[in-house]
C-alpha positions as CSV (number, residue, x, y, z in Angstrom):
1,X,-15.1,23.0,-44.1
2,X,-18.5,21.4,-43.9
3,X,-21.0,22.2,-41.3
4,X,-20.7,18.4,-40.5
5,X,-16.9,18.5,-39.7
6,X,-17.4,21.4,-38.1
7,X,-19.5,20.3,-35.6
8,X,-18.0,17.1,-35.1
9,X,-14.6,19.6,-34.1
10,X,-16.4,21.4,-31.7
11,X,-17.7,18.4,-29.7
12,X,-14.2,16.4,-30.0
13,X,-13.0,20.0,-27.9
14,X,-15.8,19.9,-26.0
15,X,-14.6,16.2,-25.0
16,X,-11.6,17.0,-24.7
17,X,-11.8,19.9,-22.2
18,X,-14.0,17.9,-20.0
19,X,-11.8,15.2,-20.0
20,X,-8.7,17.7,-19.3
21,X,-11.3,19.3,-16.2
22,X,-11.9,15.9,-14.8
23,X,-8.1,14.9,-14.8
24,X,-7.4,18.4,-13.3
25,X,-9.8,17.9,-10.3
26,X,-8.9,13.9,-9.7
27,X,-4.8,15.2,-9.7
28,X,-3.5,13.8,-6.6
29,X,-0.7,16.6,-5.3
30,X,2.4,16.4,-3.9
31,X,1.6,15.3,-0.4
32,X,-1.0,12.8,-1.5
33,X,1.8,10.8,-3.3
34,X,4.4,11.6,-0.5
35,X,1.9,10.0,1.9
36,X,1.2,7.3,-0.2
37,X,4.9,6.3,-0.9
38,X,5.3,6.3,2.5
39,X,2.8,3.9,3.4
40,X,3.9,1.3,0.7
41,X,7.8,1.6,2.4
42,X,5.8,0.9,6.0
43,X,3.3,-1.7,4.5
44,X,6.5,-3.7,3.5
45,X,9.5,-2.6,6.3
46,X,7.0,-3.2,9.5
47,X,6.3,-7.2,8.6
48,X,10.7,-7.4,8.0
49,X,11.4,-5.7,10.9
50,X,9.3,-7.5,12.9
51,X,9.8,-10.8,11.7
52,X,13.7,-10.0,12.7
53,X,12.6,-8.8,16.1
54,X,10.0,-12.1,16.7
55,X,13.2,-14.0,15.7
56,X,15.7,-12.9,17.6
57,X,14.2,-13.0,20.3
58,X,12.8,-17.0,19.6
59,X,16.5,-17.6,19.0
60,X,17.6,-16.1,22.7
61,X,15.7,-20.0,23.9
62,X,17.8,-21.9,22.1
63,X,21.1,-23.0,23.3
64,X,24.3,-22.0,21.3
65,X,24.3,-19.6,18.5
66,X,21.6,-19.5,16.5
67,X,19.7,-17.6,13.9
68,X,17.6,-20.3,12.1
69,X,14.4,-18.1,13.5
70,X,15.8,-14.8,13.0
71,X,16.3,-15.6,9.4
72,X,13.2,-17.4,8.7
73,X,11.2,-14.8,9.8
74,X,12.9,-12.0,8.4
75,X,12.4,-13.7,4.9
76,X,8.5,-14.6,5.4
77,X,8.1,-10.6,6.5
78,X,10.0,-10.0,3.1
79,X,7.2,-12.6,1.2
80,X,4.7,-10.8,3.6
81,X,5.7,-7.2,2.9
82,X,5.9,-7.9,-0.9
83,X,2.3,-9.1,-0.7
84,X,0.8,-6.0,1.2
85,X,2.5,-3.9,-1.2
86,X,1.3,-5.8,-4.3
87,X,-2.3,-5.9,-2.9
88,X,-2.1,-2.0,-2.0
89,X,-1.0,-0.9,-5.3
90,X,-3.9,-3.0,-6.6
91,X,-6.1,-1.6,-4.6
């Protein structure tokens, strides 16, 4: 080998081992990722469940059986949810 391509090999590893450092240190770890996980299913079921809850109790006014709110809502806290969670993972 040259002197040339030897260099060039030791500071590709040099590279390389600070890159492998760095993505040691920024690892998230197992609770990090169980936290986060977590928060995406609450950033999507909380709009749902409340939308069911605002609606149910919006249809308890009306007279006869109905779940025209209760269903409306659920599905806007589904649109709502699925937005949170796509602007979260974004983020």
């Amino acid at each position: 080998m040259t002197r040339d391509t030897d260099e060039e090999l030791r500071e590709r590893v040099r590279r390389q081992a600070r890159r492998m450092k760095r993505a040691e240190r920024d690892r998230r770890t197992l609770l990090a990722q169980t936290i986060y996980i977590g928060t995406l299913g609450l950033v999507f079921v909380l709009p749902v469940v409340g939308g069911a809850y605002l609606g149910r109790w919006l249809d308890g006014f009306a007279s006869g059986y109905s779940m025209r709110w209760t269903l409306s809502l659920i599905f806007l806290g589904v649109v709502v949810g699925g937005v949170n969670i796509y602007l979260l993972i974004r983020e």
